[in-house]
N, C-alpha and C positions, 0 to 999 in steps of 0.2 A: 504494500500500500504506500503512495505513495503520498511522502511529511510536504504540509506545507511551508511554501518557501518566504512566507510572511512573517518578519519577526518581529518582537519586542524592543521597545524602546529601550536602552540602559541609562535610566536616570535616574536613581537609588544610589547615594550615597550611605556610608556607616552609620551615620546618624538618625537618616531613613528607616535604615535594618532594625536598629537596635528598637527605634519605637516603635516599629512595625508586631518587632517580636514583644516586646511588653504590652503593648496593646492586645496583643491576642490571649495574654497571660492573665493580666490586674485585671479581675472582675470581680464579681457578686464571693467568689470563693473564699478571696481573702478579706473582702471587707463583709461579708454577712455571717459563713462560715466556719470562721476562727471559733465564735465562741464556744460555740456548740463541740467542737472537736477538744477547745478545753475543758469544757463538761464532761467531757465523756471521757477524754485520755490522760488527763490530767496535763498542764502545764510542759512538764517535764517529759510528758512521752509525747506530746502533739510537737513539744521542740526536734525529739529522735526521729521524729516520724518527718517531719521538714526538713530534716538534715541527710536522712536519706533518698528524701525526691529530689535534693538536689545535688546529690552526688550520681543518681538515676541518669535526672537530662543533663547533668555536667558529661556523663560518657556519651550517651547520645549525640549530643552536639559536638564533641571531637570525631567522632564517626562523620557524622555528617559534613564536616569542616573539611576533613582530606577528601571528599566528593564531589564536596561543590565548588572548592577552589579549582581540581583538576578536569570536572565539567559541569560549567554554572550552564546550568537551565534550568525553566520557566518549568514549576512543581516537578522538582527534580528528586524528589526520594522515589515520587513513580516511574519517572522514568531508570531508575537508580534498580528496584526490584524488577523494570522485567528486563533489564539489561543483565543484572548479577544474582537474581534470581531465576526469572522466568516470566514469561509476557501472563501467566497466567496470573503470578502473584502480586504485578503490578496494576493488574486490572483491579483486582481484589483491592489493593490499597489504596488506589485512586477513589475507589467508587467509595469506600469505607468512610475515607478523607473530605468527598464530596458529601456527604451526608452527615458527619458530625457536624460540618458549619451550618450547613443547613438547616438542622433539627434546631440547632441554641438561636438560630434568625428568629426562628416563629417565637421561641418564649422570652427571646431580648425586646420583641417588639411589645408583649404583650407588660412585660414590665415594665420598660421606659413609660410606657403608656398609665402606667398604675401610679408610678410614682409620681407622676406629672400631676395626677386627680391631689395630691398633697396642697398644691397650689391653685390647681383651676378643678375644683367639682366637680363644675357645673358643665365641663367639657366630655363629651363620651369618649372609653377610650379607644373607639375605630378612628377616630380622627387622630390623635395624636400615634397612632398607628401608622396612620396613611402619611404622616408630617414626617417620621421618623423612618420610612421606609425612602421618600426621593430626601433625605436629607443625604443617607448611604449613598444612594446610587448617582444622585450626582456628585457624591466625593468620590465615584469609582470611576464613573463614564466622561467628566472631562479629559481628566489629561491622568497620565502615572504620577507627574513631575505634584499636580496638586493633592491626589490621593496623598499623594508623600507626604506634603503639609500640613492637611487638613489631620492623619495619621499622628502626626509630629507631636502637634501645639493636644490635641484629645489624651494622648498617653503622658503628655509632660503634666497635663494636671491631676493624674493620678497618682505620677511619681514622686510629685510635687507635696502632694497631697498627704501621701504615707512619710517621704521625707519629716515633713513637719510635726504630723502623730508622732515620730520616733523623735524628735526632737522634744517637744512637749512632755511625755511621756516619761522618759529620762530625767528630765527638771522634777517631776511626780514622784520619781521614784526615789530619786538622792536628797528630794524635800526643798532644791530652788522654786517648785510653786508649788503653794497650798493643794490640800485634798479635801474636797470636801466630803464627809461631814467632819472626820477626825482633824484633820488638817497636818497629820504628821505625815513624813516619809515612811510606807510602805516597807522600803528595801524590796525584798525578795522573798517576804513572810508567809503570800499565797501558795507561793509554787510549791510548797507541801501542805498547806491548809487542810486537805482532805487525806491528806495520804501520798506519795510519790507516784504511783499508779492508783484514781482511787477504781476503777473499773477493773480494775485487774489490767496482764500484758497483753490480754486477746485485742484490748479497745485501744490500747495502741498501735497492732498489728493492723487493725480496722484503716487508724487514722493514716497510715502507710499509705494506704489506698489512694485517701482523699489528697494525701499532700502531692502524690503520684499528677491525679489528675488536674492539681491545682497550677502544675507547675506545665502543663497541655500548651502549647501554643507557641513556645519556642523554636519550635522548629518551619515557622513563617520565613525563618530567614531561608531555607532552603525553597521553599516554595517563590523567593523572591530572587532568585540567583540569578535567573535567567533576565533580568531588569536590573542588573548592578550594576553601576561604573567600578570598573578594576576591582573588579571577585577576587583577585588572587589576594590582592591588600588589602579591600574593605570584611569581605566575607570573612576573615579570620580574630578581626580587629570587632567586629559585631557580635561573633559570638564569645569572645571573652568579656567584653562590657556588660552585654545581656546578663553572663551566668554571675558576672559579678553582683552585678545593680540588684538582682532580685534574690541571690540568697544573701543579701545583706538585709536590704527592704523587708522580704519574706520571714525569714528567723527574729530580726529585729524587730518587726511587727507582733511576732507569735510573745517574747522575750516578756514587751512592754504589755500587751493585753493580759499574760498570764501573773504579769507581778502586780496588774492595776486591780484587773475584775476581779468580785471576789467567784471562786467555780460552785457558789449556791446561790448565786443572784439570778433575779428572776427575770433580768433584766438578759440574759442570755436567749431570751426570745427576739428579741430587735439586732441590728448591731450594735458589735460591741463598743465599736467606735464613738459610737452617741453615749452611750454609758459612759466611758471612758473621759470624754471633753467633757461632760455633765459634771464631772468630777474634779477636773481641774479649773472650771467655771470657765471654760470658754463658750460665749453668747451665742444663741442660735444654731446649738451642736446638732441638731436634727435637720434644719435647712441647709445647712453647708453641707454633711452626708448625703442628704439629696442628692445635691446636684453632684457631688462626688462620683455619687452610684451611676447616676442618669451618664454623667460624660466617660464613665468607666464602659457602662454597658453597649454607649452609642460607639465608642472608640471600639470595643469587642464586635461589633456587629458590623462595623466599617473593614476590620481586617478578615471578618467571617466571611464577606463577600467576595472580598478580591482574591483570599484563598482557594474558594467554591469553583470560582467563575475560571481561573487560572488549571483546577483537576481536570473542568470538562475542557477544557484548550487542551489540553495533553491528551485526554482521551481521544479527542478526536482527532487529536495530529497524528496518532499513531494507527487510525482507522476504524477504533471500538465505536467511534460516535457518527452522526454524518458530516459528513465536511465539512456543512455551515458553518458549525461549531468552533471550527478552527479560523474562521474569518476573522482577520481583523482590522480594524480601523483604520483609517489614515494617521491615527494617532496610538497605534498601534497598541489597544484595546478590545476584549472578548467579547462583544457587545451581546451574541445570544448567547454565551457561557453567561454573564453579569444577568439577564434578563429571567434564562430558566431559574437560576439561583435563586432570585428575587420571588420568582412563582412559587417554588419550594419550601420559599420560608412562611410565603403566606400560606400555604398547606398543611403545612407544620404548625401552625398558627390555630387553623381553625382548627385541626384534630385536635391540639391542646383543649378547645374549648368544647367541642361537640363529640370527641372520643378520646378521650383523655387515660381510661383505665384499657384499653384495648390498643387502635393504631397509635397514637402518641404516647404508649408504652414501649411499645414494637422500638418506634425509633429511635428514644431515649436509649433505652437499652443497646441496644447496637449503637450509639455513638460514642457511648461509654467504653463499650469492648474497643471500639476503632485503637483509641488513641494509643490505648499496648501495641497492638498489634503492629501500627504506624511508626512506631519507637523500636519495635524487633524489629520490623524491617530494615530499617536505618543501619541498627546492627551487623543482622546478617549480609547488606547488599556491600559495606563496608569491607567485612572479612572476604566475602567472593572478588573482592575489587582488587584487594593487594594481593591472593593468590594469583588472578589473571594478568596483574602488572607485572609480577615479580616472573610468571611463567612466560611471558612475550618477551623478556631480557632485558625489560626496564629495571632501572634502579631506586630505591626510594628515595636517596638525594634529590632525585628530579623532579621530584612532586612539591608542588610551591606551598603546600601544608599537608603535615603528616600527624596520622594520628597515635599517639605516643602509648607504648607499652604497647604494641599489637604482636599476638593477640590478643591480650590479656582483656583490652579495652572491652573490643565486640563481642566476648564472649561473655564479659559480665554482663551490657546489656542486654543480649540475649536471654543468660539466666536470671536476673531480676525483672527483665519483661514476662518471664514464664510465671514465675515466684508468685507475680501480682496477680495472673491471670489464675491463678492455683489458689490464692486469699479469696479471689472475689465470690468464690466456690463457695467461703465459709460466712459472707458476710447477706444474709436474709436480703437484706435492702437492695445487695449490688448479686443477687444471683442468677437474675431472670438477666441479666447481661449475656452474663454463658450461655444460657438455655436458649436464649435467641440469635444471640450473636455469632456462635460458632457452627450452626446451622444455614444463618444468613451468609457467613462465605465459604462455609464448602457450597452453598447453591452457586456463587455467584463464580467458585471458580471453576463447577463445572460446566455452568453458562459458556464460561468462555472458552472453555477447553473441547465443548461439546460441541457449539455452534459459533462463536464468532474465527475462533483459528482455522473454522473451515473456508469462512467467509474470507476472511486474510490471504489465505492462501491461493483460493480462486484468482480471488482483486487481483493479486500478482501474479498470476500466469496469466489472467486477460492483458495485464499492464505491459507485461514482457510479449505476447502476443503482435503487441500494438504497436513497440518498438519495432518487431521485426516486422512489420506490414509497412511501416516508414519507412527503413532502409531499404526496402525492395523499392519502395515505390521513387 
């Protein structure tokens, strides 16, 4: 089949990358979900538990570093697995990959829209829906250059945002500002308040999970490879900042919530964040979290598309989609990649609302499974990549970034992406993931093994046919 010859702009800078990939990361997880995970894991193990997600995507993204420096393109882990996999596994990860953004479109929408009723009532929230749907798509469908921007300035006020929590927070703890009611410093008195584990180790093994999937969306920078000015130097320079910036932010945030909150307050029903500012008397802590949440979530749903719209570019470049698909702009943009995406999420959308315990279970669940599976891949396409370099008689010197301790690297991810997938077995809440999700891709890769590689196959003897009818002719 034969790849279209229409490329992508490369106007992504590292600074681009880096918000790109935090924007896909700083959502609802961290600023709604903390608390609850220190309810339940205590302080101290929701810390171990953060500390091992991010030793997780730190290997992951060295994987992906030596792949995408030595071939940046456009949603490059897919093309990465059916290259150093198999065209069958990259189908799978594509289509996995297209569907997790797509499923979190519909219930991003459906919250931005709830939190907005905080301020305007009297507004229903199909409108603030339909405001918050071309707000995304015209930050995708002009230009890449102002995606970038619009990207930028949404994730710096999240980073922005946590930044100063962790600065405030600190002052709370060491007693430069008041707490209210007590008004003394804290210290570090919570973090064993209940116990060091008060749930027991299993509820920290739980929180493993969630720190896992908190830390999801780093890997925007490979999706975005094929749009970089000088991959070899910005792509390596992005993902050291990213893994930097967020397990500082990320554990720093865990550090300050568990030394502030206390983990029997009742107030671990909202976020904690509001509790927290409530505490140290900063004015209007629930309207600033607003809008926090809102530019967190609209920033999450701006990178969800361009992620979405960029898998079906790949799909169909490589011939699983129709061609159309692969069309792109004079400004070289996935216009019906960005459009069906956009259909998707209002799909997603209404089943939350109208089948919410059935299909918007289905694809919860399967977006959830994606994201391991999407992180092994990463792994495994990794380890196949340096056996077939080093077997062709290249050397690793020649690789403008390598990924350090191989194998040792890809194999860990591998086994820790297995590990997780093996926990979620035990966790009630996250089990219907398995049960659907490892069903959904053996169908989808016998899909493709069954009917589309016939299809492939055809298309290129017709194509090779057609050649030789031209040179006769």
């Amino acid at each position: 089949m034969e790849k279209s010859k229409q490329t992508f702009m490369r106007k992504m800078s590292a600074k681009h990358l880096i918000m790109l990939s935090l924007g896909g990361v700083i959502g609802t997880g961290i600023f709604l979900s903390t608390g609850y995970l220190i309810q339940t894991a205590g302080a101290i193990g929701t810390i171990i538990a953060y500390v091992i997600g991010a030793i997780l995507v730190s290997l992951v993204m060295l994987c992906l570093g030596e792949l995408s420096v030595y071939e940046p393109s456009t949603s490059s882990f897919h093309n990465y697995a059916t290259k150093y996999i198999s065209p069958g596994a990259g189908f799978v990860v594509a289509w996995l990959y297209w569907l997790t953004w797509t499923v979190a479109l519909g219930s991003q929408f459906i919250t931005m829209a709830i939190l907005m009723q905080r301020w305007f009532p009297k507004v229903e929230t199909w409108i603030w829906c339909l405001i918050f749907v071309n707000i995304i798509l015209l930050s995708n469908i002009i230009d890449v250059r102002w995606f970038s921007v619009s990207e930028f300035w949404m994730s710096l006020i999240k980073v922005l945002a946590l930044t100063i929590f962790l600065i405030l927070g600190t002052g709370g703890i060491f007693g430069f500002l008041p707490i209210s009611p007590s008004g003394s410093a804290p210290l570090f008195q919570e973090f064993t308040a209940n116990g060091t584990f008060p749930k027991g180790i299993g509820a920290v093994f739980l929180a493993i999970l969630s720190a896992n999937f908190a830390f999801s969306g780093t890997e925007l920078i490979g999706v975005a490879a094929g749009e970089t000015e000088n991959p070899k130097k910005n792509i390596p320079k992005a993902i050291i900042k990213t893994i930097t910036i967020l397990v500082v932010l990320f554990i720093g945030t865990i550090i300050i919530i568990g030394a502030l909150l206390p983990q029997s307050s009742a107030t671990l029903t909202e976020s904690p964040f509001i509790s927290i500012l409530n505490t140290l008397g900063v004015p209007y802590a629930a309207d600033i979290m607003n809008f926090i949440l809102i530019s967190a979530i609209l920033s999450g749903a701006n990178s969800g598309l361009y992620a979405a719209s960029r898998m079906l570019w790949s799909l169909a470049n490589v011939g699983t989609l129709p061609k159309k698909f692969a069309k792109l702009t004079k400004r070289g943009l996935p216009i019906y990649g960005l459009l069906l995406t956009i259909l998707g999420g209002f799909l997603s959308l209404f089943s939350s609302i109208y089948a919410a315990d059935t299909v918007y279970l289905v694809l919860v669940s399967i977006s959830g499974f994606a994201v391991v599976v999407v992180w092994l891949s990463i792994g495994w396409s990794q380890l196949n990549f340096r056996k077939q370099y080093l077997k062709s008689g290249q050397s690793v010197a020649d690789l403008g970034y390598q990924t350090p301790m191989y194998p040792i690297v890809p194999w860990l991810v591998i086994i820790l992406c297995a590990i997780s997938m093996i926990g979620i077995a035990f966790d009630p809440n996250q089990r219907v993931a398995l049960l659907i999700g490892i069903p959904f891709l053996i169908i989808c890769y016998a899909y493709y093994e069954l009917i589309f590689k016939k299809k492939i196959a055809d298309s290129q003897i017709d194509e090779t046919n057609d050649v030789k009818q031209e040179e006769k002719v």
